[in-house]
C-alpha positions in Angstrom: -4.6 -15.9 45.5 -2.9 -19.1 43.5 -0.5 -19.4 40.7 -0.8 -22.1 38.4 1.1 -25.1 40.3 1.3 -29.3 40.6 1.9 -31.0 43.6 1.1 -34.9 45.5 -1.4 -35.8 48.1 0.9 -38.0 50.3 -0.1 -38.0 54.2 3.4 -38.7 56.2 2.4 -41.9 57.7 2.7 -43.4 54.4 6.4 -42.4 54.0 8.9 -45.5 54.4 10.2 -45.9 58.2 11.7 -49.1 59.9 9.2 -47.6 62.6 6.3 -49.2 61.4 4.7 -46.0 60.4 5.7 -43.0 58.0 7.0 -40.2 60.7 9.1 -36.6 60.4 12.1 -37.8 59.9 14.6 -38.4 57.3 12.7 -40.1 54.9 10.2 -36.9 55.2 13.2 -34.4 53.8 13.8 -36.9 51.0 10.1 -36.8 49.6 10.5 -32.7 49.8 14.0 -33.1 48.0 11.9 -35.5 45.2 9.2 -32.7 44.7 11.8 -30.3 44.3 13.8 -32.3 41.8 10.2 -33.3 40.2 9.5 -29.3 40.2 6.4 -29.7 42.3 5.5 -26.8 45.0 2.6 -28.4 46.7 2.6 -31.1 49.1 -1.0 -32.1 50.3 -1.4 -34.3 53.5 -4.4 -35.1 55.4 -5.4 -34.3 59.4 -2.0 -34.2 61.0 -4.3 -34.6 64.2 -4.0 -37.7 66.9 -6.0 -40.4 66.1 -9.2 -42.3 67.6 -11.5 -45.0 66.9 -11.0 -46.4 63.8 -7.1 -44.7 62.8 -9.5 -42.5 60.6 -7.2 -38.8 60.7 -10.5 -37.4 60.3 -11.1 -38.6 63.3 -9.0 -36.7 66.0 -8.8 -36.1 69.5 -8.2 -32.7 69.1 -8.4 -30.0 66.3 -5.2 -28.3 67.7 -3.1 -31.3 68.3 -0.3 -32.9 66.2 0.1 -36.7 65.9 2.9 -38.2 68.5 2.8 -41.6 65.7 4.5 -39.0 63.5 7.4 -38.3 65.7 10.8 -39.7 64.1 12.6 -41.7 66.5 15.9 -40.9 64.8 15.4 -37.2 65.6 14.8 -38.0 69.1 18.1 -40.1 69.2 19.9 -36.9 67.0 18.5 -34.1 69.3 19.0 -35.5 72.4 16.2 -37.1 73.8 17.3 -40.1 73.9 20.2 -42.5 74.0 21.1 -44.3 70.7 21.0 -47.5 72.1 16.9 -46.7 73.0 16.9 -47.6 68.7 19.2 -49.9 68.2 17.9 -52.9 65.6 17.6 -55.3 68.1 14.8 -53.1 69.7 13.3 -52.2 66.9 10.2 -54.8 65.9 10.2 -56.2 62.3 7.3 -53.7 61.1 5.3 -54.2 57.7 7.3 -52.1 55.2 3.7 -51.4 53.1 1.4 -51.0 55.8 0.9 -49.6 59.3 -0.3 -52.1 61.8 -1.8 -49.3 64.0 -2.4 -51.4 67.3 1.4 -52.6 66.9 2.6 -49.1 66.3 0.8 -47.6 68.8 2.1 -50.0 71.7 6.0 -49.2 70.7 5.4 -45.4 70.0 4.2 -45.0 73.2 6.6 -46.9 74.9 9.5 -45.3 73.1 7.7 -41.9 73.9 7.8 -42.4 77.3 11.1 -43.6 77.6 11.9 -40.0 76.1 10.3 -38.3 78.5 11.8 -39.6 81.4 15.0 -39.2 79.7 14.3 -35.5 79.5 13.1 -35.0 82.9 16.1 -36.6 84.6 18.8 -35.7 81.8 17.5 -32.8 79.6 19.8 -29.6 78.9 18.5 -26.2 80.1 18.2 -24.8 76.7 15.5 -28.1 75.8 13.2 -27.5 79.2 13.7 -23.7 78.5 11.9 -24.3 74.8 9.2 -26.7 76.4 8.4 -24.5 79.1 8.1 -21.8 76.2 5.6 -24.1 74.3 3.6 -24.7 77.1 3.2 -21.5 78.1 2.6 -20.3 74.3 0.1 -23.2 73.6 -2.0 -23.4 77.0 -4.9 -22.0 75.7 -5.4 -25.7 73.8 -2.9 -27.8 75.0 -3.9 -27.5 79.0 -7.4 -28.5 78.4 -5.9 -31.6 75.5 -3.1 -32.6 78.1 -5.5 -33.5 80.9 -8.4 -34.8 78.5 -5.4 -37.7 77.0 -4.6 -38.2 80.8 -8.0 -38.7 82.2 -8.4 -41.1 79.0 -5.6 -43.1 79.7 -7.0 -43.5 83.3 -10.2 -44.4 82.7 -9.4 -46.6 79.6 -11.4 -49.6 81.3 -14.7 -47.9 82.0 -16.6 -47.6 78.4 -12.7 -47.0 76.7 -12.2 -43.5 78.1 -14.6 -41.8 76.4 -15.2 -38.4 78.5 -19.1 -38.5 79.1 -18.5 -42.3 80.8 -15.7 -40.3 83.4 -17.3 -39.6 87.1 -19.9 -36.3 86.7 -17.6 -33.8 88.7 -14.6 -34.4 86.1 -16.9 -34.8 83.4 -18.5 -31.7 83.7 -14.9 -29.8 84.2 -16.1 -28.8 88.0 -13.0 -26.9 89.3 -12.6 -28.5 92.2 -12.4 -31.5 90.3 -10.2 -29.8 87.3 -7.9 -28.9 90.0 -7.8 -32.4 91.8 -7.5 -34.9 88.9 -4.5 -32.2 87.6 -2.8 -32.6 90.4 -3.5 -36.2 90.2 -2.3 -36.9 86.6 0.4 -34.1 87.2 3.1 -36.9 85.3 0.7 -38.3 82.9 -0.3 -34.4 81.6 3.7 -33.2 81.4 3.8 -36.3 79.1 1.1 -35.1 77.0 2.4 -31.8 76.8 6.1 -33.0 75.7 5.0 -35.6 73.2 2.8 -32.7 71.5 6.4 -30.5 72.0 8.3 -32.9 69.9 5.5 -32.9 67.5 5.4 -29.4 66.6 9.4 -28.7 66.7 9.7 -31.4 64.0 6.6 -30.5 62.3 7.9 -27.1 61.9 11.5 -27.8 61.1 10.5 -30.0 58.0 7.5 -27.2 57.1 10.4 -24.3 56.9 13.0 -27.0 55.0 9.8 -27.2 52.9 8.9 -23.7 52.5 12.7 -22.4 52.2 12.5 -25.1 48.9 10.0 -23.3 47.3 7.3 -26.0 48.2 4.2 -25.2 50.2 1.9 -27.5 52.4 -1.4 -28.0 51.8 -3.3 -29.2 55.3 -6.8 -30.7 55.8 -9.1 -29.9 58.1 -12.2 -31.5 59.2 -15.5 -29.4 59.0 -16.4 -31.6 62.7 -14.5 -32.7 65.3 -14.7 -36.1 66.9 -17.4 -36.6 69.7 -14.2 -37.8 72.0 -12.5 -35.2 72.0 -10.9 -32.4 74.1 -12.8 -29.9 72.0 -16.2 -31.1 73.1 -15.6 -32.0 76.4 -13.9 -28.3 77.0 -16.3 -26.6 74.8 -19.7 -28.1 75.8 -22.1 -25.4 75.0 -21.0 -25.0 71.5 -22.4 -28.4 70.6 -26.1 -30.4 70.8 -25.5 -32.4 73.8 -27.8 -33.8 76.5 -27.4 -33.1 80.3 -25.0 -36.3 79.8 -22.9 -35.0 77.8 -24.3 -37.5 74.8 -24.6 -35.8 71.3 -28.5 -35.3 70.6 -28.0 -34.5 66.8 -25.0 -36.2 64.6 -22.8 -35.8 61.5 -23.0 -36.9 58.3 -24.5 -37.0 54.7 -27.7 -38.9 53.0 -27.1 -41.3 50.4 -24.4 -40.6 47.3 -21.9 -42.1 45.4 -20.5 -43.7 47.8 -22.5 -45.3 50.1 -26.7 -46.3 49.7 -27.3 -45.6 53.4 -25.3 -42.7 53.5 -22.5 -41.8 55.5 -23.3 -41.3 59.7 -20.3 -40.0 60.9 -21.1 -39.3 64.3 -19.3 -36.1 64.8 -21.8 -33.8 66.9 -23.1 -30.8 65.3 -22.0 -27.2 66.4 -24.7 -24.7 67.6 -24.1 -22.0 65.4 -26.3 -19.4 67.1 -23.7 -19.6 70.4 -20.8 -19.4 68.3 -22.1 -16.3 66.6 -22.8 -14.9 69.9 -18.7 -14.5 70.7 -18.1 -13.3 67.1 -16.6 -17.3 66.4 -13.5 -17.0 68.9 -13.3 -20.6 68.8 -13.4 -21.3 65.0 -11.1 -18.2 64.4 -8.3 -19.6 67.1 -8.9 -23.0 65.1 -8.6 -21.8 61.7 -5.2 -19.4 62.9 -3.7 -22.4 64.4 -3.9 -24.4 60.9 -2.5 -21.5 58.7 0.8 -21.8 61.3 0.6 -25.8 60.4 0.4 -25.2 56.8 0.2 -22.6 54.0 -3.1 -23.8 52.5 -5.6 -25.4 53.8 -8.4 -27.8 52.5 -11.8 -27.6 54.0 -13.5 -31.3 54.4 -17.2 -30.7 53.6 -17.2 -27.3 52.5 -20.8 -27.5 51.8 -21.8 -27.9 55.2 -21.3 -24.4 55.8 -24.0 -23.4 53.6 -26.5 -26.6 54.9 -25.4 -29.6 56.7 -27.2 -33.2 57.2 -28.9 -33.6 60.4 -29.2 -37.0 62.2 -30.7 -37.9 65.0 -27.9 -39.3 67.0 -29.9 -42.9 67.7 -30.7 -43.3 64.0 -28.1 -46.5 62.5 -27.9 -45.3 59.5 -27.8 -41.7 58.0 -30.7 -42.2 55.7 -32.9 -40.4 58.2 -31.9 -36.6 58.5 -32.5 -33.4 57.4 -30.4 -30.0 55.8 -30.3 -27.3 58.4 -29.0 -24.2 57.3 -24.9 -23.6 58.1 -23.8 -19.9 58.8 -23.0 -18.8 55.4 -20.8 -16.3 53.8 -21.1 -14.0 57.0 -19.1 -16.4 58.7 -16.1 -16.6 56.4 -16.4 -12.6 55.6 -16.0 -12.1 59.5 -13.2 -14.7 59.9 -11.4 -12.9 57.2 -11.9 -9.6 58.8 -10.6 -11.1 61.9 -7.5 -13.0 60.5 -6.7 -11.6 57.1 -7.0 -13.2 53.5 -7.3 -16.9 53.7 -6.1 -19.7 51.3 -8.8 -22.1 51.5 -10.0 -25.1 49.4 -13.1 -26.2 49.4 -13.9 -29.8 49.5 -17.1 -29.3 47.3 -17.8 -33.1 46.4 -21.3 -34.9 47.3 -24.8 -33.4 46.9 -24.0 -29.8 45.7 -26.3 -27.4 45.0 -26.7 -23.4 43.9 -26.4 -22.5 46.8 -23.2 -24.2 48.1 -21.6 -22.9 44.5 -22.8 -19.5 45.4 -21.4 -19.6 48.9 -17.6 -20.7 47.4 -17.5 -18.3 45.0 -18.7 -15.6 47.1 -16.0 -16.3 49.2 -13.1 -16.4 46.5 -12.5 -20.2 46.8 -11.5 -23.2 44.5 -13.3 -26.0 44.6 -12.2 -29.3 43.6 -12.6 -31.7 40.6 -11.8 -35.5 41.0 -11.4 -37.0 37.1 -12.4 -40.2 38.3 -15.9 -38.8 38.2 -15.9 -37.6 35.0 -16.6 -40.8 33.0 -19.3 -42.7 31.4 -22.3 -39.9 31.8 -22.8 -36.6 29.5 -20.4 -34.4 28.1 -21.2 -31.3 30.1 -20.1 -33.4 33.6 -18.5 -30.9 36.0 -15.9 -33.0 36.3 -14.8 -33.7 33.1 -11.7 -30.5 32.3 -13.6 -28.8 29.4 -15.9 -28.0 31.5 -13.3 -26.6 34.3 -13.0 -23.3 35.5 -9.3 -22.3 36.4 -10.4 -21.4 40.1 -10.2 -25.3 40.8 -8.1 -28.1 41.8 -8.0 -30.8 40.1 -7.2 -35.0 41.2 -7.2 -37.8 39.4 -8.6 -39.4 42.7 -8.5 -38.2 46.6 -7.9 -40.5 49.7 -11.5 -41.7 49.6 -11.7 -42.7 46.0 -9.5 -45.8 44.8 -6.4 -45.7 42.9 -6.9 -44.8 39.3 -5.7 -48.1 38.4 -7.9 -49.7 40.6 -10.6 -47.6 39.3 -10.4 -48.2 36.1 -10.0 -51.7 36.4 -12.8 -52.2 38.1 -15.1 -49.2 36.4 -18.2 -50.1 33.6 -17.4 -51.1 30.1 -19.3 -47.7 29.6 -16.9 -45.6 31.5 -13.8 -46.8 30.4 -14.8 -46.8 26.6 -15.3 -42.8 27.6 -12.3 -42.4 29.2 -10.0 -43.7 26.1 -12.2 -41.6 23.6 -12.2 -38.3 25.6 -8.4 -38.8 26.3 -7.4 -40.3 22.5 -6.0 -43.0 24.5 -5.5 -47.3 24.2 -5.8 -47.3 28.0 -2.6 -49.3 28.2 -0.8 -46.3 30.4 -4.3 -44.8 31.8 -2.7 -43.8 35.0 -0.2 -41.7 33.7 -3.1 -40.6 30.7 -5.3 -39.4 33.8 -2.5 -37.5 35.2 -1.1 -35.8 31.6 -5.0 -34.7 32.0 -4.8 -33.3 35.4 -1.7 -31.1 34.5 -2.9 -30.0 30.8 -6.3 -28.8 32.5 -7.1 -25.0 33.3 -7.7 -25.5 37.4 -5.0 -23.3 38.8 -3.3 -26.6 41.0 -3.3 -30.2 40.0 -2.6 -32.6 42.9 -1.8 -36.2 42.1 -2.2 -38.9 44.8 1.5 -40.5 45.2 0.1 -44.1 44.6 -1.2 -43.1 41.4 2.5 -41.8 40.4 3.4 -45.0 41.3 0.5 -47.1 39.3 -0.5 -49.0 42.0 -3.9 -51.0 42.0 -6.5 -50.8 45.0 -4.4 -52.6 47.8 -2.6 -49.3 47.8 -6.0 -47.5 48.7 -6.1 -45.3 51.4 -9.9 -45.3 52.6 -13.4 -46.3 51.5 -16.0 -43.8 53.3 -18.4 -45.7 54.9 -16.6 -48.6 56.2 -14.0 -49.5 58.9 -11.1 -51.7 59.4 -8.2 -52.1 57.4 -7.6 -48.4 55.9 -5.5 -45.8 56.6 -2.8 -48.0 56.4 -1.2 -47.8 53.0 2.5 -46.6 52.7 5.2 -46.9 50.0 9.0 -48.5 49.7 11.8 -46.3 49.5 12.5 -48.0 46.0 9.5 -46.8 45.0 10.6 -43.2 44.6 12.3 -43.6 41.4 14.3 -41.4 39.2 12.0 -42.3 36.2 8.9 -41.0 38.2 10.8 -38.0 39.2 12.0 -37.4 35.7 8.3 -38.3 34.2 6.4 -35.8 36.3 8.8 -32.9 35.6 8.2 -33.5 31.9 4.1 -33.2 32.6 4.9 -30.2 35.1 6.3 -28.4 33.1 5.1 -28.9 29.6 1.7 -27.8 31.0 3.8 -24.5 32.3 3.1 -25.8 36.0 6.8 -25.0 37.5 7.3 -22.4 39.6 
């Protein structure tokens, strides 16, 4: 299903923008143009969902949706939607050129978003509101339900911050009378909703073909969960463990690992299997068909909780108290494939593995993945470490949860970085750039490098740290940054380890 190939996790809110957050716009076609020159042909992002509580992309308020942060401002300005002057520097805030400031962002996106809509209702051409009515009528069966769940959220942002179960029981419970009523209500605040998502997919797809037509394919992420608030639950009810209030009963997450002594409690509520079995998984096929049109490949977040997932009751703190309950298996992804054709999955495969989860990814044809950062400072038959590979893997020096391999290693045991140099016949002066020589010479078929380790930055440039909140998500790099001697150092790798396509 994959040729041997070399690519960069880099979500597009890191990319440089005077917008205050990376977006679809120029500076997106010149990271493309770098893998090309760099002979990559895989570019690997997270969620490219709206975001919730915490800025996590993980996160989302819908598993169908697209981002509005990511929309490029200059497009808007180049196709029409709005007036040049609607960007001109004096109206643009002084952003952090290294971070996002999400709260900041978020209050002139939106405004600049709505100023774009009104400018299209009052000024657009016939061919634009031809194309949007298109979309909306191609992308009702998600985006009518998402439209008026954003709307209804805005609304009733000062009861309990919006969150559906707080809304008034007729709405909540999606009485028609009261579907029909609020609609007509919120009839602005929905064609808003709808355009933003609009813009979002025509760029979206625009730079995905420019991407494609360059030989380069996208790599997406998706979630195993969805977030509690989100239009998925509150249109889907009775495929999750919810009380008569709509609360979650049973929750998300994983015991203690690695990476956390209490574990990790999500919070995401748990599907009910048995009634998505019952219509042959309608909902998870439309799910999965609507990722493979957002990206060629697509990673699975917690593969393993297909096989058994982590149970928690939903008023534990913690996720120390839980238990495995059995997923739905390899009959699931058989039928899915039956349903929708072959699909290019990777499988997240990291935490408490067992057998059985091996069994189910290999039954299923997948790679799993292999994060070097692991590998050090235990026995010499870790799975992690690439003697031990298989080619049907992909292989990181680090993902978005782990930290930089310069922070890593600069902060790793005196045991673990002594391994490191002897496994790699290395000094450890240029251990980033050791790590990723590694990566590349391995056998897994793809080896995807995380752009701030191409860049050797320490762990301010980290993306996230499971388990906590605040602060992450936020990372993004300087146009300066993309050098020629990066470009001209990561072609050597790529293709020395016969990694060009």
């Amino acid at each position: 299903m994959f040729s041997r190939s070399a690519g960069i996790l880099l979500h597009p809110t890191s990319l440089p923008s005077r917008y205050g957050i990376g977006d679809l716009g120029d500076t997106a076609y010149d990271f493309v143009n770098f893998l090309v020159e760099s002979d990559q042909s895989l570019w690997q992002t997270l969620p490219l969902g709206p975001t919730g509580y915490g800025d996590s992309p993980y996160q989302s308020f819908s598993a169908f949706a697209g981002n509005p942060l990511m929309i490029s401002p200059q497009l808007l300005v180049r196709d029409g939607y709005l007036p040049p002057a609607a960007i001109a520097p004096y109206k643009v805030p002084k952003f952090p050129e290294k971070k996002v400031d999400f709260g900041w962002v978020i209050h002139y996106k939106s405004k600049l978003l709505q100023e774009a809509h009104d400018h299209f209702l009052a000024k657009g051409s016939a061919a634009q509101k031809e194309a949007f009515d298109t979309f909306c009528e191609e992308r009702g069966w998600w985006l009518n339900d998402y439209a008026l769940f954003m709307a209804l959220k805005a609304h009733f942002v000062d009861h309990q911050g919006g969150v559906w179960n707080s809304w008034p029981r007729p709405i909540r419970q999606r009485e028609p009378a009261a579907m029909a009523e609020w609609s007509d209500k919120l009839a602005k605040q929905i064609s808003y909703q709808k355009f933003i998502q609009f813009l979002f997919f025509d760029q979206w797809f625009r730079l995905k073909n420019y991407a494609n037509e360059k030989g380069i394919k996208i790599i997406g992420d998706m979630p195993i969960f969805v977030a509690f608030d989100s239009s998925d639950v509150w249109a889907n009810p009775d495929l999750f463990y919810l009380d008569e209030s709509g609360a979650a009963t049973v929750i998300a997450g994983v015991p203690p690992d690695y990476f956390s002594a209490t574990g990790q409690r999500w919070g995401n509520p748990l599907y009910r299997w048995d009634k998505m079995a019952e219509n042959d998984y309608a909902w998870w096929a439309a799910r999965l068909s609507s990722a493979f049109e957002l990206a060629d490949i697509n990673r699975i977040d917690h593969f393993r909780g297909f096989d058994a997932y982590w149970e928690i009751p939903a008023a534990e703190e913690t996720a120390i108290i839980g238990r495995w309950v059995k997923g739905p298996g390899l009959h699931f992804f058989k039928r899915l494939e039956e349903k929708l054709g072959q699909l290019p999955i990777i499988a997240e495969d990291l935490g408490v593995i067992t057998p059985e989860v091996e069994a189910l990814r290999d039954g299923a044809g997948y790679p799993g993945m292999k994060i070097l950062q692991f590998a050090f400072g235990g026995d010499q038959n870790n799975v992690f470490l690439p003697h031990v590979f298989t080619d049907n893997c992909v292989v990181y020096t680090g993902s978005h949860d782990n930290d930089t391999t310069l922070g890593w290693y600069q902060d790793a045991s005196s045991k673990e970085r002594d391994h490191v140099r002897r496994y790699l016949a290395r000094d450890g002066h240029d251990i980033v750039w050791d790590m990723i020589r590694a990566a590349h010479a391995s056998v897994a078929v793809m080896s995807v490098i995380p752009m701030q380790d191409l860049m050797v930055l320490g762990n301010e440039a980290r993306m996230n740290f499971p388990g906590r909140t605040g602060g992450y998500w936020a990372w993004r790099y300087t146009s300066d940054m993309l050098t020629n001697i990066v470009a001209d150092r990561l072609q050597e790798l790529t293709n020395l380890y016969g990694r060009a396509q």
